[in-house]
Structure formats: C-alpha cells, structure tokens
N, C-alpha and C positions, 0 to 999 in steps of 0.2 A: 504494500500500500504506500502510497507517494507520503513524503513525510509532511508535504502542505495539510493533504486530506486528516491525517492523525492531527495533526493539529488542532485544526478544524474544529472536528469531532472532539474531542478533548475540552475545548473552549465550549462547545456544545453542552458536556458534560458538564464544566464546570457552572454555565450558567443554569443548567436545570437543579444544581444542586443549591444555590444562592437564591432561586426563587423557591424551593421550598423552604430555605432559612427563612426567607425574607417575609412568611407568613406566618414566624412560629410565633407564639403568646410569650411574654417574658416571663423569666423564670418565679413564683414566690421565692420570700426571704425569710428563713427561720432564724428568728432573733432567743437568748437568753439571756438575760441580767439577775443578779444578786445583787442587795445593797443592804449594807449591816453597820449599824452602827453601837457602840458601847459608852455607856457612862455609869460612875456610881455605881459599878458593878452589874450594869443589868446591861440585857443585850435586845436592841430592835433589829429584823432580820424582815426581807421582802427578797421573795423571788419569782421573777416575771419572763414568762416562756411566751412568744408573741408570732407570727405570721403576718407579716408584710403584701403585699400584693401592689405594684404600679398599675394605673389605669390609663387605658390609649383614649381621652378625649379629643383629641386634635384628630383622630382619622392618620397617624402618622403612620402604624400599622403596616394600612390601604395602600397608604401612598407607596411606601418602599414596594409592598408585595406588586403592586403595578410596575413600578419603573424594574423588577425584577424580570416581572414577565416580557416585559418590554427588549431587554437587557438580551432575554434569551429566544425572542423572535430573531432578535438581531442576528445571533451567534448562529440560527439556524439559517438565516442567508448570505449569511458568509458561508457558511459548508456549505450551501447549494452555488454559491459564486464560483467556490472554489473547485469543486465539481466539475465546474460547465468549463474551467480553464484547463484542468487535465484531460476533458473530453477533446480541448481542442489542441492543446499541444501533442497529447496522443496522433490525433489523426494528424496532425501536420507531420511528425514521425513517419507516420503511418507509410504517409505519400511519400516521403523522402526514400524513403528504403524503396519503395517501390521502383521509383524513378531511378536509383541508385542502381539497382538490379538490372532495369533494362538497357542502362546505359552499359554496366560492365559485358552482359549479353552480348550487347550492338560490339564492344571493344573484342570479344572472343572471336566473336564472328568474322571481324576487321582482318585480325590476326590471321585464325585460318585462312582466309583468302591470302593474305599474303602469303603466308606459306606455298600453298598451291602455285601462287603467280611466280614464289622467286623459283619455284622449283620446274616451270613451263618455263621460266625468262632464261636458265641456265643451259637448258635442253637447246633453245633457238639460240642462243647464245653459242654453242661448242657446233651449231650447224650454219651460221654465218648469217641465220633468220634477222638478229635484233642487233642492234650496235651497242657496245658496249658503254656510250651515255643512258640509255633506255634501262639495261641490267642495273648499271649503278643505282638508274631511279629508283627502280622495283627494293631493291635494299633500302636505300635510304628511305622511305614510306612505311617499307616494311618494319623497323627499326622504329620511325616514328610512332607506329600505331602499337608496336609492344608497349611503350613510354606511356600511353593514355590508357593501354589493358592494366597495366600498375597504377595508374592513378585512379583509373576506375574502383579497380580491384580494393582502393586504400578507400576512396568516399564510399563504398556499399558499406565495407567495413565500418566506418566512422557513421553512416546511418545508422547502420543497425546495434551500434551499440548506445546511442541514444535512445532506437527506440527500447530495447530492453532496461534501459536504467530508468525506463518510463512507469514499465510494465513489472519490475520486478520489485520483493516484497522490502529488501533490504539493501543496503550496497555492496554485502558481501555475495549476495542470493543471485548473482547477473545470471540471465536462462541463457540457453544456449544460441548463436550467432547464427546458427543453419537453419532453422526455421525455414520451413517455405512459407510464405504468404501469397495468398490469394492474390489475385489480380483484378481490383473492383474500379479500378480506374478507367475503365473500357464504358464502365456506368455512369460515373461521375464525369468521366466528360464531356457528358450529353448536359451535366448539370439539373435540368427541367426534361426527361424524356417526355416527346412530342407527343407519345402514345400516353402516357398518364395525364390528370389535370394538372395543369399550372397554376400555382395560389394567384388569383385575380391582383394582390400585390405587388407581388415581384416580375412586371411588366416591364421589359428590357426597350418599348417602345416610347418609355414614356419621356427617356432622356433622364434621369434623374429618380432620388428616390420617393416614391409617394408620401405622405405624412400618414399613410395608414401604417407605413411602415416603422417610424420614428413613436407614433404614438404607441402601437406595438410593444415596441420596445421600452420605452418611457414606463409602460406597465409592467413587462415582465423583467426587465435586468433585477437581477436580486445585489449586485452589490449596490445597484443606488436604493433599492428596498435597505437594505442592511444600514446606509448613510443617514435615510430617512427616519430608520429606529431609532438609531441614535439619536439622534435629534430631538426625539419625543422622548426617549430614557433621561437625555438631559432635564428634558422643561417638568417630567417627573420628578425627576430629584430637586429639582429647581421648587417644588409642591414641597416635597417630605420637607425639605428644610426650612422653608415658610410656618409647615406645621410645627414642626419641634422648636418655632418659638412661644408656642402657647405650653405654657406651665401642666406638667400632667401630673394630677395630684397619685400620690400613695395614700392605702387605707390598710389597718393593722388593726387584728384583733387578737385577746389572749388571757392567757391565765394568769392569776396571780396569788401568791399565797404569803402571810405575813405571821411574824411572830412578834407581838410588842408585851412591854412589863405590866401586869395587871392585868392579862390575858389569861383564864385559865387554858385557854386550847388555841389551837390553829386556826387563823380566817381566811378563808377562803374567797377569791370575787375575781372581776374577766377585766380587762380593759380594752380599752378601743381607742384610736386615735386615726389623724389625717395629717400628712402633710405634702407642703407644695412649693415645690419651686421659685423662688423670687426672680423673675427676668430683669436683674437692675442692671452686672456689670456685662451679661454675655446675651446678646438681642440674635446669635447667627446673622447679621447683616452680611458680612465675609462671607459664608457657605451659600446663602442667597444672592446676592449678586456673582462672585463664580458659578455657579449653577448656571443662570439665565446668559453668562456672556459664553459657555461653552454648547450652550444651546442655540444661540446665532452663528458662533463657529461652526457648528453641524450642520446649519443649515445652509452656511454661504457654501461647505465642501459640497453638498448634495446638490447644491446648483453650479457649482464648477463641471460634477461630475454629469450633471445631465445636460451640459452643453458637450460634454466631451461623447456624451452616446449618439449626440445628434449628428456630431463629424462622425463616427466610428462607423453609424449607419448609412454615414454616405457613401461614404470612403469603401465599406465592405461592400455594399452596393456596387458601385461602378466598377469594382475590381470582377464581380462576378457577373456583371453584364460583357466586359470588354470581352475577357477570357469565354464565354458562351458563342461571340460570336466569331471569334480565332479560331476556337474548336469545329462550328459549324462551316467553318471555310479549310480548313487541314483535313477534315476526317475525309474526307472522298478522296481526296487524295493522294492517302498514306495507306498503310495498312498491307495487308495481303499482296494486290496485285502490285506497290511497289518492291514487296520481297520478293515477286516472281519478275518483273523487270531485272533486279539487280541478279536473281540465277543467269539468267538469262544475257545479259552481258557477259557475266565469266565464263559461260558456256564460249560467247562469243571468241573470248580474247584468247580461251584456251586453246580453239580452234583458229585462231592466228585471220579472224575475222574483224576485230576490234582492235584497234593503236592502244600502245600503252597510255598515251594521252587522254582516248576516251574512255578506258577501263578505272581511270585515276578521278579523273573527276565525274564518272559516275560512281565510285564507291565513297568519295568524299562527298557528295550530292544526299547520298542513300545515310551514310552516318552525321552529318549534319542535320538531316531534314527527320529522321526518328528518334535522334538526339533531343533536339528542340522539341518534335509531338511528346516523347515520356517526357518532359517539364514539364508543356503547357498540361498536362495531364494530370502531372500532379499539383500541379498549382492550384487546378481546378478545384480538387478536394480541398487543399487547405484553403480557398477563396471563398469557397462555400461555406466552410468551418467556421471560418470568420466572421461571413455574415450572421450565422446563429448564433456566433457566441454574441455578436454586437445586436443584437434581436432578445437575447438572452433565451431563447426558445429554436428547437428544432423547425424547420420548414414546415413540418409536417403539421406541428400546432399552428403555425400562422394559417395554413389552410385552412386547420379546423374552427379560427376565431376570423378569418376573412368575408364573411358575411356580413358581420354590419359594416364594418371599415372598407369594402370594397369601392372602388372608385366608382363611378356612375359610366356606363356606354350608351354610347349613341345609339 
C-alpha cells in the first residue's frame, strides 16, 4: 500500500477516534476532607466525602463534538483525494511501461533487421553487388540502432520499476520486473469509442471546456471538499471557544459526619454546594479571534484552490481533445498494414530490389512513425487520467450526472 494512502487512513483513524473523544461527558470528581481541631483537651473532628460533577451550559460539548465531526469528514476527503492521485499516477505508470515496451519491441525488431541486412550487404559485398560506402552504411545504422535497443532496453526498465514501486506493499517488497501487461492502449486511444455514448460534456466541438464541466468538478474534487471542511472545522472551533467563555458552573453533593465535645454520638448530614467560574482575568479573546482568522485563511486557500481546478479542467480538457484528434488522424495509418509494408520492403532489399537508400529510410520512417503512435498512445491514457482526476470523478460518472448539466442542441 502506497505510504500517502497509510497515511491517509491513519489520519482517518485518528480523526474518528477524536470525534468520539470529542462527545465524551466529563469525568465526576470524588472529593475527601477531614478537618479536626483540639482545644482544652477535647477534640472537634468533621469528615466530608463529596462528588463533584461540571455542567456543559454553554453547549460547548456540541460545539467540539461538531467541529470533531467536521474535522473527520475532512480527513475522509483527503483519503479519497489521495486515492484518486495514486489512481492517476498509477495509470500514468501504467502507460509508460506500456509505451516503454513497444518502443524497446520496435528497437528488437530494428536490430534484427539489421542483422539480416549486414548479413545480405556482406554477401553482395564479396560478389561486387554493393560498394563498399553502402556496406559501411549498413554497419554504421546497424551499430546505431543496437545504441537505442540499450537505451530502450534501460527506459522499459526504469518504467517499470516505477510502476512496481507504485504497486508494491513496501520498498523492500519490489514485484517482479517481467510482468507482462496487457495492452489497453489500442482502447484508450480511441479515448470516447465512436460505438459507445459520449458524455454530452466532453464535446471536443465545442473548442473549449463547457462549464458543465468545471461545475462538475467544483462539486466533486474532494481535496477542495476536504479545504472546505476545514474551513467550517475552523468557524466551529471558532463557536467552542466563544462558548467556553460562558462560566460552566460545578455542582457537588455528599456526606458528612462530625464529632464535637458534648456530643454523646456521631452526627450525621449530606452537603451540597455550586460553584462557578469568575470570567475577570481570562475572557478566551486570543482563542477566539485565532479561531475566526484561521477560518478566512481556509477559506481564501479553498478559493485559491478552486481557481486552480478551473485551469486544471481546462488545461486536462484541451490536452484530451488535441491528443483524440492526433489519434483519429494516425490510426488508419499505422498499424498492421504498415508492419506489412515495412516486411515487404526487406523482402525487397533482400532480393536486391530496393537501394540501400530506400531500405534506410523506410525502416527509419517505420521506427519513427510507431515510435511516436506508442507515445501518443500512451499519452492518451495519462491525458484522460488527468482529466478525471481534475473532474475528481471517472468519465463514467460524469455520464451518469450529465443530464441536467448537459449543454442544450439545436
């Protein structure tokens, strides 16, 4: 478990345990005194066993156990903030390794071919087919693209041990580096597939992002939820210590037994008393105004923070509008029939049908051009991730809440 989420959780913990402190009754006070006095040989003697009790007139109590409650909505949208951040730096993980994988692929692939070609360019070479600048080419390429199969080989690596430090329990606990993973990005790069519905929000037509969108999100981000608790936890406490300047009397009752001279026996009787607070030299002034000015403080962060959701939702917006339509202009493109184009040249060049010239920069063509699609590819996913985290909701609930916010159509 990521050591944020423990955290979290923890804080969670802590605060459910503070709100039921924060509703406990205070304790009674079991009081005993003697008091004995002697003269002229005789002895007066009083002993008073008493129970104390404070009373909560002021509602001060209420007040703590509320800003308690308060306190621990908070702590529980933070865990949920914190959540939706390891959902998304996961998947941006996710995509890297992905992308990381096909590129080293594309570098394997690279490789064998050269192999093949310097081992076809040597043959034409010892039969007087290729000139010996040509053969050198083939080497020097060939050399070249081992250089990027290693540097491949080092960024899959270095993917994927991020994403295991992601996914793993402890940082001694790393899983294993070989995993295969799925390959989900052939879905994600569609973004909005054309055959399912599209949330009537996230309209890549519109230039811009709607305000169903921002307001969306204005509602569901939990960390400006969590700013906004606070905020009220403050003007709570800001209440409790208002109230604890009203005096909360004690009321005491008890027993009492005495012995005086010319007493032939023990008397017996109860007493009672009250007492109360004098408010002269400690009014809480100090505890009340910090209260109420950390209470503007929270509230000026939670509007700092909800102008910053309103760029975030732009910002992830246009990143997964542009990227939707890059993808919808590469995918016919790429794929398949340019893996059977690029056979098909080598076939060529094998067969001494194609120049080393155009064998070169179609293999440079072919590794630039699926290079670049696994990026955009995974971009995509983390572009998307973005947006939901800056929506604070998966897509799939804005669909489900896009009914009343949807834009109006002609």
């Amino acid at each position: 478990m990521s050591p944020d989420i423990r955290a979290a959780r923890e804080a969670l913990t802590a605060a459910n345990a503070r709100e039921r402190q924060a509703a406990a009754y205070p304790n009674p006070t079991l009081s005993y005194g003697r008091e004995q006095t002697s003269a002229a040989g005789e002895t007066n003697s009083q002993n008073i066993a008493a129970i104390e009790q404070r009373l909560d007139v002021g509602g001060v109590r209420s007040a703590r156990a509320d800003a308690a409650r308060l306190r621990r909505e908070s702590a529980a949208a933070r865990l949920d903030a914190a959540l939706g951040q390891l959902d998304f730096e996961t998947t941006r993980a996710y995509a890297n390794v992905l992308a990381a994988d096909r590129r080293a692929v594309l570098a394997e692939q690279a490789t064998e071919a050269f192999t093949q070609a310097r081992t076809v360019s040597e043959r034409r070479l010892s039969s007087g087919d290729v000139s010996g600048y040509a053969h050198r080419r083939i080497r020097l390429e060939a050399a070249r693209y081992a250089g990027l199969r290693a540097e491949a080989r080092l960024a899959r690596r270095a993917a994927r041990l991020t994403l295991v430090g992601l996914l793993s329990g402890t940082a001694d606990s790393i899983a294993s580096l070989d995993v295969a993973l799925g390959d989900s990005l052939s879905a994600i790069a569609r973004l909005a597939p054309r055959s399912s519905p599209t949330p009537p929000n996230v309209d890549t037509a519109t230039g811009g992002p709607p305000d169903s969108l921002v307001r969306f999100a204005l509602r569901t981000r939990r960390d400006l939820r969590a700013l906004e608790l606070e905020a009220d936890v403050a003007r709570a406490e800001a209440r409790v210590a208002a109230r604890e300047r009203i005096p909360a009397p004690a009321v005491s009752v008890g027993f009492k037994t005495e012995r005086a001279p010319g007493l032939s026996e023990q008397a017996n009787g109860f007493t009672a008393g009250v007492s109360i607070p004098l408010p002269i030299w400690d009014r809480n002034a100090g505890a009340i105004a910090a209260a109420d000015a950390e209470s503007r403080r929270r509230l000026a962060e939670a509007d700092v923070l909800r102008r910053r959701v309103v760029r975030e939702v732009a910002e992830a917006y246009d990143g997964y509008s542009a990227l939707e339509t890059q993808l919808d202009i590469l995918a016919p493109e790429l794929g398949n029939e340019t893996g059977v184009a690029m056979r098909a040249v080598q076939v060529a060049y094998s067969e001494g049908e194609a120049t080393v010239v155009e064998w070169l920069d179609a293999v440079r063509a072919y590794q630039e051009a699926e290079s670049s699609f696994a990026t955009l590819r995974a971009e995509a996913m983390i572009r998307r991730a973005a947006l939901e985290r800056a929506l604070g909701a998966p897509l799939s609930q804005m669909t489900s809440h896009s009914g009343a916010d949807a834009p109006a159509k002609d």
